[in-house]
KOLLO-719978 format. One record per residue (C-alpha): residue number from 1; x, y, z. Coordinates in steps of 0.02 Angstrom, whole numbers, padded with zeros to 5 digits. Layout:
<sites>
+-------+--------+--------+--------+
: tivex :     c1 :     c2 :     c3 :
+-------+--------+--------+--------+
:   NUM :      X :      Y :      Z :
...
+-------+--------+--------+--------+
</sites>
This chain:
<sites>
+-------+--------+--------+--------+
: tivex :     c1 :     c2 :     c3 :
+-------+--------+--------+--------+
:     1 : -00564 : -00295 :  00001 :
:     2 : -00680 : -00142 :  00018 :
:     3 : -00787 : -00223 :  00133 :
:     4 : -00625 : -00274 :  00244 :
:     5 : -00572 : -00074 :  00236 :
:     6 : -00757 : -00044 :  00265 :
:     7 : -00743 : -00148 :  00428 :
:     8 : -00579 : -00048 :  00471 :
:     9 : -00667 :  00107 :  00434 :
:    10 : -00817 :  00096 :  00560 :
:    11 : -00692 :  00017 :  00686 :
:    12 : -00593 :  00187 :  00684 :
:    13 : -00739 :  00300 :  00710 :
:    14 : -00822 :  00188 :  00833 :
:    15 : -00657 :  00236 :  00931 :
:    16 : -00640 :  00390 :  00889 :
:    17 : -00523 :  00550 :  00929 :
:    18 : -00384 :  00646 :  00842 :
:    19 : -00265 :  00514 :  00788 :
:    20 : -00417 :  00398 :  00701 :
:    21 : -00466 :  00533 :  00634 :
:    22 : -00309 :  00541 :  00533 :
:    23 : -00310 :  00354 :  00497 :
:    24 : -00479 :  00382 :  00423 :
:    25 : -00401 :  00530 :  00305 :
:    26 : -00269 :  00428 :  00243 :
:    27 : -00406 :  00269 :  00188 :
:    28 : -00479 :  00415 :  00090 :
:    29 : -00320 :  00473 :  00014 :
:    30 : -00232 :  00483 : -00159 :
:    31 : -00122 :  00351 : -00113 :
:    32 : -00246 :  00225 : -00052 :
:    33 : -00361 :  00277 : -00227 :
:    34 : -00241 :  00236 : -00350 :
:    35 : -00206 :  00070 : -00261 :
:    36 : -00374 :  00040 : -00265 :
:    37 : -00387 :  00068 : -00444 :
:    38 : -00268 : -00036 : -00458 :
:    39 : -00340 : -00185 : -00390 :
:    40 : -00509 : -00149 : -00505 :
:    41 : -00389 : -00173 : -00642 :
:    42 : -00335 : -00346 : -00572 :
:    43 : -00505 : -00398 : -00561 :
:    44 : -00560 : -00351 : -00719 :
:    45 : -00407 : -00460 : -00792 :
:    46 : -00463 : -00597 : -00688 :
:    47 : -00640 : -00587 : -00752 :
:    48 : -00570 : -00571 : -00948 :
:    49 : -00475 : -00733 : -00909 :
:    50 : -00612 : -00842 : -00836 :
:    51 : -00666 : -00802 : -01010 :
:    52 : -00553 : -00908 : -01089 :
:    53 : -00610 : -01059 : -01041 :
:    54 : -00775 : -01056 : -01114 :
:    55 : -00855 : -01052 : -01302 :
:    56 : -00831 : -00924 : -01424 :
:    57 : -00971 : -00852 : -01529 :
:    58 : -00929 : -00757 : -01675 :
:    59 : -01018 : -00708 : -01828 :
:    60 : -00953 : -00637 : -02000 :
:    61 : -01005 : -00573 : -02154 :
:    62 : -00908 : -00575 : -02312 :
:    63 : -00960 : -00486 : -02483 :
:    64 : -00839 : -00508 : -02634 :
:    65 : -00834 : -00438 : -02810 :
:    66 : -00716 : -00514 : -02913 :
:    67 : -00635 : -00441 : -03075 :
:    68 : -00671 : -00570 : -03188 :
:    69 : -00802 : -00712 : -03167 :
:    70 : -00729 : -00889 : -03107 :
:    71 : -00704 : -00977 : -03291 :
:    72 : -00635 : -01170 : -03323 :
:    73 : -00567 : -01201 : -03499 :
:    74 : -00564 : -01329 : -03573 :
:    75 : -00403 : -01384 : -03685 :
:    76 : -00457 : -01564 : -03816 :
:    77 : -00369 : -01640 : -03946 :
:    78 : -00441 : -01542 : -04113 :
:    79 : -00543 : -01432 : -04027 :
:    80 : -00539 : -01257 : -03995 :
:    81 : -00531 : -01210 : -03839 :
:    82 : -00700 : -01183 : -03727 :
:    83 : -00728 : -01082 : -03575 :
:    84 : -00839 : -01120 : -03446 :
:    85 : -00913 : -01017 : -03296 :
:    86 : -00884 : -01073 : -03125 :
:    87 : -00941 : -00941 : -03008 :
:    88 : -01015 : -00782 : -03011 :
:    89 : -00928 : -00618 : -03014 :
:    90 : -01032 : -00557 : -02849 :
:    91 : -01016 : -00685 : -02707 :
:    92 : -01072 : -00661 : -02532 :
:    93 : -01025 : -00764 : -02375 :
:    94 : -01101 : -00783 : -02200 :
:    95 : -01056 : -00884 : -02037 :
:    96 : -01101 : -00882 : -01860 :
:    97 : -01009 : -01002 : -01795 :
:    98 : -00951 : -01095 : -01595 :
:    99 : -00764 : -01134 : -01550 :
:   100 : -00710 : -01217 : -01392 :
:   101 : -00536 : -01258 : -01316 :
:   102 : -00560 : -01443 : -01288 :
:   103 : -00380 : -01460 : -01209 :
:   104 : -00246 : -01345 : -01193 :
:   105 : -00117 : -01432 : -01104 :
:   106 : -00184 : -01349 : -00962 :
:   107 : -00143 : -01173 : -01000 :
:   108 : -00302 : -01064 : -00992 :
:   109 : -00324 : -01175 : -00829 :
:   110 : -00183 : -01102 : -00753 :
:   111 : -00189 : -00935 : -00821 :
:   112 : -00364 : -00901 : -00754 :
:   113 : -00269 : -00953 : -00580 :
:   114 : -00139 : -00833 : -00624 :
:   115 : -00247 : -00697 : -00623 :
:   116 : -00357 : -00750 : -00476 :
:   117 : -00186 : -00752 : -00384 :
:   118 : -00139 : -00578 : -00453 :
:   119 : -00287 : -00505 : -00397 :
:   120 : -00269 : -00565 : -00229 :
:   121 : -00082 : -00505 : -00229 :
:   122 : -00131 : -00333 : -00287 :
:   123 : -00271 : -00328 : -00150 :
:   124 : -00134 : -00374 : -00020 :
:   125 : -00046 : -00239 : -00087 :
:   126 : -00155 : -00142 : -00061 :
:   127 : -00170 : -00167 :  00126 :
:   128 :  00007 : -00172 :  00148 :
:   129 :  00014 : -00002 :  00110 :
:   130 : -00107 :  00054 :  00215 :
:   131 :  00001 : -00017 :  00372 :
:   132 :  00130 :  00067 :  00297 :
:   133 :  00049 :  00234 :  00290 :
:   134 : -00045 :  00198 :  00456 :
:   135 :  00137 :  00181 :  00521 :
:   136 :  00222 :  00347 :  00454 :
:   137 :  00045 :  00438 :  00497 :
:   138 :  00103 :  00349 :  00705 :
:   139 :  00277 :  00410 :  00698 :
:   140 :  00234 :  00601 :  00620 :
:   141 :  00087 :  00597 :  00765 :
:   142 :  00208 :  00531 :  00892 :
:   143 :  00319 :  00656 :  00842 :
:   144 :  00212 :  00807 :  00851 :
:   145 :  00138 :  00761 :  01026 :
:   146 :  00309 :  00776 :  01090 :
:   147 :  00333 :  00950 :  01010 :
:   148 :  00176 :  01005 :  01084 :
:   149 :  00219 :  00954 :  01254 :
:   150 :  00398 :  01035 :  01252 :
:   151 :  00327 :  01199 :  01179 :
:   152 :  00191 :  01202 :  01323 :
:   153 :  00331 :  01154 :  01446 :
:   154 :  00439 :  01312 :  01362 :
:   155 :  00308 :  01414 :  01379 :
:   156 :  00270 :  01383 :  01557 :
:   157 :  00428 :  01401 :  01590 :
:   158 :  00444 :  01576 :  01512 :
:   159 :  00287 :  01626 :  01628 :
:   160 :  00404 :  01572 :  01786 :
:   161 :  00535 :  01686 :  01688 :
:   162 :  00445 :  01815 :  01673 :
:   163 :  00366 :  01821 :  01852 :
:   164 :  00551 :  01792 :  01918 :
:   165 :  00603 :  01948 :  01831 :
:   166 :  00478 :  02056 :  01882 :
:   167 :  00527 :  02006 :  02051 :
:   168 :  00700 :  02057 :  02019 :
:   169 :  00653 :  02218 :  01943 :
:   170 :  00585 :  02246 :  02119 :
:   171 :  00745 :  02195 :  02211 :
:   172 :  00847 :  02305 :  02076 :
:   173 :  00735 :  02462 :  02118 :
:   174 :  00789 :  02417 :  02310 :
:   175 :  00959 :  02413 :  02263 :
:   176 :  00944 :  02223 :  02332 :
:   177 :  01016 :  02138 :  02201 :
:   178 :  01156 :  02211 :  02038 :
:   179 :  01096 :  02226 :  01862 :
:   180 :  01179 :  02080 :  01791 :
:   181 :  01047 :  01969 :  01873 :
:   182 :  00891 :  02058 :  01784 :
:   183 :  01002 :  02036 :  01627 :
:   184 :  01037 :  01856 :  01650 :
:   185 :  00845 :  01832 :  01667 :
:   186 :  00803 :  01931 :  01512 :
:   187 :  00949 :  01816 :  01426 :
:   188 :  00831 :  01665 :  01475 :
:   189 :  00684 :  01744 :  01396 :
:   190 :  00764 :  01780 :  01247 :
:   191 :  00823 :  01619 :  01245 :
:   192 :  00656 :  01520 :  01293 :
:   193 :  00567 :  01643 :  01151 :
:   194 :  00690 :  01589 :  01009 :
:   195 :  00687 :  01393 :  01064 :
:   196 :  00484 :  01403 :  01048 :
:   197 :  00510 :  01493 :  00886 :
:   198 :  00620 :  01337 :  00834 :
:   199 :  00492 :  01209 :  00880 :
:   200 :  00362 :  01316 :  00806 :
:   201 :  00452 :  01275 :  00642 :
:   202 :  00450 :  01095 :  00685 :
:   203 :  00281 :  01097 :  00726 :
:   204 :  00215 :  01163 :  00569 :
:   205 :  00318 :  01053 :  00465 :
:   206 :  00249 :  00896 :  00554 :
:   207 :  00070 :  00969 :  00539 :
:   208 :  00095 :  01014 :  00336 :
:   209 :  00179 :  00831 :  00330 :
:   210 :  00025 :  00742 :  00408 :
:   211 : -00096 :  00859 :  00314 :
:   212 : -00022 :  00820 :  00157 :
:   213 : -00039 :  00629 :  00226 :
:   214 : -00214 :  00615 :  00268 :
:   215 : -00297 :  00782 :  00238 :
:   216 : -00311 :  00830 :  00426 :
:   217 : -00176 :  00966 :  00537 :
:   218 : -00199 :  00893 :  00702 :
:   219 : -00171 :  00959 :  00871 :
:   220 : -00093 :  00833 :  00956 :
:   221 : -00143 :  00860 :  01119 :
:   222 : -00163 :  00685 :  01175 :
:   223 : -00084 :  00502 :  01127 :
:   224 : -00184 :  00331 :  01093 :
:   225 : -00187 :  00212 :  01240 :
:   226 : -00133 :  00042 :  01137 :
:   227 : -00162 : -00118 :  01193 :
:   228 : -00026 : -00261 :  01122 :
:   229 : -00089 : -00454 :  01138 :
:   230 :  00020 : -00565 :  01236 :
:   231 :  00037 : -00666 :  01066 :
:   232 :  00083 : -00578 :  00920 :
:   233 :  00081 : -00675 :  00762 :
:   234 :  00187 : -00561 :  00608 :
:   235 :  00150 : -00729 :  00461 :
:   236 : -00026 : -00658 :  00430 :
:   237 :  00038 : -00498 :  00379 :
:   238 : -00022 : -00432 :  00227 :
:   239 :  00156 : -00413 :  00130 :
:   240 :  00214 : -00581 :  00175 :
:   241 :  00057 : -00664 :  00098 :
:   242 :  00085 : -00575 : -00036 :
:   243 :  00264 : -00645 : -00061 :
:   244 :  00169 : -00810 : -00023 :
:   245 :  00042 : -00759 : -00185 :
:   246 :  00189 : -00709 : -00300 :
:   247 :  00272 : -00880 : -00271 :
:   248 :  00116 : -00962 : -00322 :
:   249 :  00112 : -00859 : -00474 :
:   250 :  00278 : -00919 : -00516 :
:   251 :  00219 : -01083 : -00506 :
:   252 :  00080 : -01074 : -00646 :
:   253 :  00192 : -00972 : -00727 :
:   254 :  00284 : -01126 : -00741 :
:   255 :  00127 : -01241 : -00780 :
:   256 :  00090 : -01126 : -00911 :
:   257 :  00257 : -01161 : -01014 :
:   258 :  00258 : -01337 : -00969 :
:   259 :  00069 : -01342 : -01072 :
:   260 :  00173 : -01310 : -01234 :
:   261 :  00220 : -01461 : -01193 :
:   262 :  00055 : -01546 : -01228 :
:   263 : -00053 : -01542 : -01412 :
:   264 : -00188 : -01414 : -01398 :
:   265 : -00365 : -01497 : -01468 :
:   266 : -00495 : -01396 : -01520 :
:   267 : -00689 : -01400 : -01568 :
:   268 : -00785 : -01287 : -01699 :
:   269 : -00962 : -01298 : -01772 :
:   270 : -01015 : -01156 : -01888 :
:   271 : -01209 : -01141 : -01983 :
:   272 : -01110 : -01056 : -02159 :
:   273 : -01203 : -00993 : -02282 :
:   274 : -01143 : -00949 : -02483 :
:   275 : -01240 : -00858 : -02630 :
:   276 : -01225 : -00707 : -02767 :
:   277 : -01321 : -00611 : -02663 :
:   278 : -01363 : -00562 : -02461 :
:   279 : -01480 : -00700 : -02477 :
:   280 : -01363 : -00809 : -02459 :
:   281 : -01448 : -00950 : -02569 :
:   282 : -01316 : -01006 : -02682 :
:   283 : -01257 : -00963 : -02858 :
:   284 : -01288 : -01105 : -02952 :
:   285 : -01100 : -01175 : -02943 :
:   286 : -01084 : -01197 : -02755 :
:   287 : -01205 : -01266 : -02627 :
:   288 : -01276 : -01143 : -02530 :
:   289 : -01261 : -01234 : -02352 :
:   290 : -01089 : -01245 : -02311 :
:   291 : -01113 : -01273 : -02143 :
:   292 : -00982 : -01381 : -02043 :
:   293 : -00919 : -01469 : -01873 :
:   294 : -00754 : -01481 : -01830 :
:   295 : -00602 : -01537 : -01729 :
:   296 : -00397 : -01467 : -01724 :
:   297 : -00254 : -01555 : -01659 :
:   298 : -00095 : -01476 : -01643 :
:   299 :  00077 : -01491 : -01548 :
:   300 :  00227 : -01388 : -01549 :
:   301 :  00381 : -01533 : -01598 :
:   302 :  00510 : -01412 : -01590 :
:   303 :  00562 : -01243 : -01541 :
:   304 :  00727 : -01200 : -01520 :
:   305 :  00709 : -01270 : -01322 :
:   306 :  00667 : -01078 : -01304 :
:   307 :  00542 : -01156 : -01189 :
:   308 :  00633 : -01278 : -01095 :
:   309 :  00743 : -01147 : -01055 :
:   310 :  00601 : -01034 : -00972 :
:   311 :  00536 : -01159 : -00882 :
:   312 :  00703 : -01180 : -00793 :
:   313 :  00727 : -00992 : -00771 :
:   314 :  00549 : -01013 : -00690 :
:   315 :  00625 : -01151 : -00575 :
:   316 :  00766 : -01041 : -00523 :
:   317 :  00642 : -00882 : -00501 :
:   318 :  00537 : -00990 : -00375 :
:   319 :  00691 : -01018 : -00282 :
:   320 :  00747 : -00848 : -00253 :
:   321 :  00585 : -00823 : -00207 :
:   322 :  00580 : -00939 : -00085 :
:   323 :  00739 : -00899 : -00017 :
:   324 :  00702 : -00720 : -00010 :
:   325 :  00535 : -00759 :  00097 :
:   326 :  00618 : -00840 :  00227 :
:   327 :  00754 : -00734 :  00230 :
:   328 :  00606 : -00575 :  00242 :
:   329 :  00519 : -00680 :  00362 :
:   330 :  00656 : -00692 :  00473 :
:   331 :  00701 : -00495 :  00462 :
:   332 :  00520 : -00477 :  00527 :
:   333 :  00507 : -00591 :  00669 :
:   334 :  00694 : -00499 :  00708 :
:   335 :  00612 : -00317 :  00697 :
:   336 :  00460 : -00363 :  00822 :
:   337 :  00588 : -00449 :  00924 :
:   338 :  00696 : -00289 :  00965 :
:   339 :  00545 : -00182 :  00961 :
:   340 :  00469 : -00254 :  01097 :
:   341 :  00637 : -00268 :  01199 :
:   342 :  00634 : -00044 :  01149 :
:   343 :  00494 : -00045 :  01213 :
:   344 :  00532 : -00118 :  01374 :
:   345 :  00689 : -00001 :  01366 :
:   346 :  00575 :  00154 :  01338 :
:   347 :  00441 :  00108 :  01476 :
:   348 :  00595 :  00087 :  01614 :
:   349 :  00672 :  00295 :  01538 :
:   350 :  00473 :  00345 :  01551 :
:   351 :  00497 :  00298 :  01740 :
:   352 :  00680 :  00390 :  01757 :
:   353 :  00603 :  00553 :  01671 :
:   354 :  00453 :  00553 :  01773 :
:   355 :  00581 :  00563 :  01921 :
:   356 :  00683 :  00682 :  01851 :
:   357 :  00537 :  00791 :  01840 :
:   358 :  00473 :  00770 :  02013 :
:   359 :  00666 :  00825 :  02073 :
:   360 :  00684 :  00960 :  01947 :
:   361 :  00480 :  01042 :  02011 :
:   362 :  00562 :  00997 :  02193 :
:   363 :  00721 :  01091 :  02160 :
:   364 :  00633 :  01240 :  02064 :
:   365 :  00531 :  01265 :  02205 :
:   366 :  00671 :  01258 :  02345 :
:   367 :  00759 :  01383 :  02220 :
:   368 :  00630 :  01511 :  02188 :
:   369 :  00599 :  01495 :  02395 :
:   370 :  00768 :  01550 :  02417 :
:   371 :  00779 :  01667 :  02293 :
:   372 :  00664 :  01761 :  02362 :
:   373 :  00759 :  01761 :  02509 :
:   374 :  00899 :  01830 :  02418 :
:   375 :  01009 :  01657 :  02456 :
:   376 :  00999 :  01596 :  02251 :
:   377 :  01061 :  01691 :  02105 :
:   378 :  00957 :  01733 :  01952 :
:   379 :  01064 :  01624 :  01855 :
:   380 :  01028 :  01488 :  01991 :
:   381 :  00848 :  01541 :  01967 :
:   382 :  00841 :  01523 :  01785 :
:   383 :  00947 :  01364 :  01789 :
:   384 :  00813 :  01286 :  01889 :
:   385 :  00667 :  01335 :  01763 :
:   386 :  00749 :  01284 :  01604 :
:   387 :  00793 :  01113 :  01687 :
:   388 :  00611 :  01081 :  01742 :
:   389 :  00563 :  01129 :  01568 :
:   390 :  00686 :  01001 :  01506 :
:   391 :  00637 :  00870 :  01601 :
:   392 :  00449 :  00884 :  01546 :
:   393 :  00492 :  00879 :  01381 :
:   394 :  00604 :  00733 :  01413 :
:   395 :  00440 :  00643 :  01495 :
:   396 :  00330 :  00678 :  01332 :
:   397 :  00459 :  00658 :  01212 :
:   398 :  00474 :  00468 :  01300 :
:   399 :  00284 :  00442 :  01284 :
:   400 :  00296 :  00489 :  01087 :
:   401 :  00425 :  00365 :  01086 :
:   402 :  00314 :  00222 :  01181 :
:   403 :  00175 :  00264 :  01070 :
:   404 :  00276 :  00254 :  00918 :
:   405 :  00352 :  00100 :  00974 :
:   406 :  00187 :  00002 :  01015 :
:   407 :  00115 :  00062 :  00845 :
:   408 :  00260 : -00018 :  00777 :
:   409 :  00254 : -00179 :  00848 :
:   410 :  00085 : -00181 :  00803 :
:   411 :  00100 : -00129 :  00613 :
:   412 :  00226 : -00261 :  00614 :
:   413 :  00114 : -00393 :  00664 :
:   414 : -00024 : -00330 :  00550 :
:   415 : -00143 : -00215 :  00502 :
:   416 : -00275 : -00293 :  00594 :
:   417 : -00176 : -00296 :  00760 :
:   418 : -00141 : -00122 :  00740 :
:   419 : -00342 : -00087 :  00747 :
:   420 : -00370 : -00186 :  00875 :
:   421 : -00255 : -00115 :  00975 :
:   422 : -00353 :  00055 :  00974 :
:   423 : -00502 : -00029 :  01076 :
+-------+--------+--------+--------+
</sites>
């Protein structure tokens, strides 16, 4: 998995600029770490499980005093009774010894699987949220672009404001035009400075909202050309095969209870040793080698049907499983479906708004001409420059829109797509 994020990584900055910039702050973030962690752990578990399946070594050492020493007594007809020692008070016992699960109805079999498959799962996880993150760090960009654009538009328009009021203050020194035209301009000013104030706000939130996401406060001055394939293929994507992974955990979840099922046989050789002392060479009672091979059968005959009982709760989990795959599968293939036909929808408005400003510059233009020839108002005037204004923003905030929408339909294919589409 590192190496695949690795890949990702060096794909980014190969391609570089503002926006992968920010993709490569959120692979090094917080959220991305603990995941990360997080799939160590799985590993780890997977690498203590493998364990299972193969001999144990173990070794002990066992030193005894006992109260009183080990006596048999003797009880015959007409005699008194005799006592005889057994043992010594001091005994000392030592064993290294080898134990191997010979069958076990296939459970550590399918356990070790278990784990492999929860590692995997916790690995696509892992790259699931990265597409997620990737995705919120598109829309907050996307979003922010747009802001940019209408505060530039704003503040071009407040230039046009301004020059448009100087030239009435010349036409109210002539007497040329009445007051309440120098105060409608100065109304648009005021207005134009308190709307730029407003998307300052906005601007800073969506800057704190992407540092916070990926460590970096862009600009966004410019969007990311992306390309989308012709074929776009959503059953590769990283959450989905990790559905696919937690129904195959179910499933040796299930061959794990049907292995009570089966006996369990077992193998054990030990070199033992016995003695009064850490010599280990007897006590005169006992032989001192006590070493030994050997075997353990053993089935479960009865158990309330506690087990029986899982294994069909098992059988019903793997259903709902399966039925909420396709169901999530479908839900996909139905969100890539309508984004592409938005998409469409947005690409036809980015045409309509590019219009609109072309006729709004064309009728800001004729306006100002006149107005200089005293045949337009101020209010006419200022009418003129706000609506230009409006429709640049219009045209930018459509272009956030396409951008957001194609790094949607991307993420929704997969993470992969999404990368490639930078290129």
């Amino acid at each position: 998995m590192k190496k695949i994020v690795l890949i990702s990584s060096l794909a980014l900055m190969l391609f570089g600029g503002e926006f992968q910039e920010i993709l490569q702050g959120i692979d090094k973030g917080l959220a991305l770490q603990a995941k990360s962690y997080e799939v160590e752990a799985k590993k780890r578990l997977y690498e203590a499980a493998k364990g299972m399946d193969r001999p144990t070594l173990d070794a002990s050492l066992i030193a005894t005093r006992l109260k009183d020493t080990p006596t048999m007594y003797l009880h015959l007809p007409g005699l008194p009774v005799r006592g005889f020692p057994m043992g010594t008070e001091r005994r000392y016992e030592g064993e290294i010894s080898i134990s191997y699960p010979l069958f076990s109805g296939f459970a550590i079999t399918n356990m070790i699987e278990k784990s492999r498959l929860e590692a995997i799962k916790a690995q696509l996880k892992k790259k699931d949220l990265r597409r997620r993150l990737y995705l919120k760090a598109a829309m907050l960009y996307g979003g922010l672009f747009s802001l940019q654009k209408k505060k530039k538009a704003l503040i071009e328009a407040k230039k046009a404001l301004e020059q448009s009021y100087a030239k009435a203050r010349g036409f109210y020194d002539q007497g040329l035009i009445a007051l309440s035209d120098l105060y409608n301009i100065e109304a648009k000013l005021q207005e134009t400075d308190a709307q730029i104030e407003a998307l300052n706000a906005k601007i800073e939130n969506f800057r704190s909202r992407l540092r916070y996401l990926s460590g970096i406060a862009p600009k966004a001055d410019e969007l990311v050309d992306l390309l989308i394939p012709k074929r776009l293929d959503p059953l590769h994507r990283s959450d989905i095969v990790a559905l696919q992974e937690a129904l195959e955990v179910t499933k040796k979840e299930q061959a794990i209870v049907r292995s009570k099922f089966y006996p369990k046989v077992g193998l054990k050789a030990a070199f033992r040793r016995f003695g009064k002392s850490l010599a280990l060479d007897g006590d005169g009672f006992r032989n001192a080698d006590e070493s030994y091979v050997g075997a353990s059968v053993a089935i479960n005959l009865y158990h309330g049907g506690s087990d029986q009982k899982r294994l069909e709760a098992l059988r019903y989990k793997e259903l709902a499983q399966q039925a909420f795959l396709k169901d999530y599968i479908n839900q996909v293939m139905t969100n890539l479906e309508s984004a592409k036909i938005e998409l469409k929808a947005l690409k036809a408005s980015l045409k309509a708004a590019q219009a609109q400003v072309k006729a709004a510059k064309s009728y800001y233009e004729l306006t100002l001409g006149r107005y200089k020839n005293q045949l337009a108002s101020a209010d006419e005037l200022s009418r003129s420059i706000a609506s230009l204004a409006k429709a640049k923003g219009q045209v930018a905030n459509v272009k956030a829109k396409i951008f957001v929408k194609k790094s949607q339909i991307l993420l929704l294919t997969s993470l992969d797509s999404f990368i490639k589409g930078m290129r």
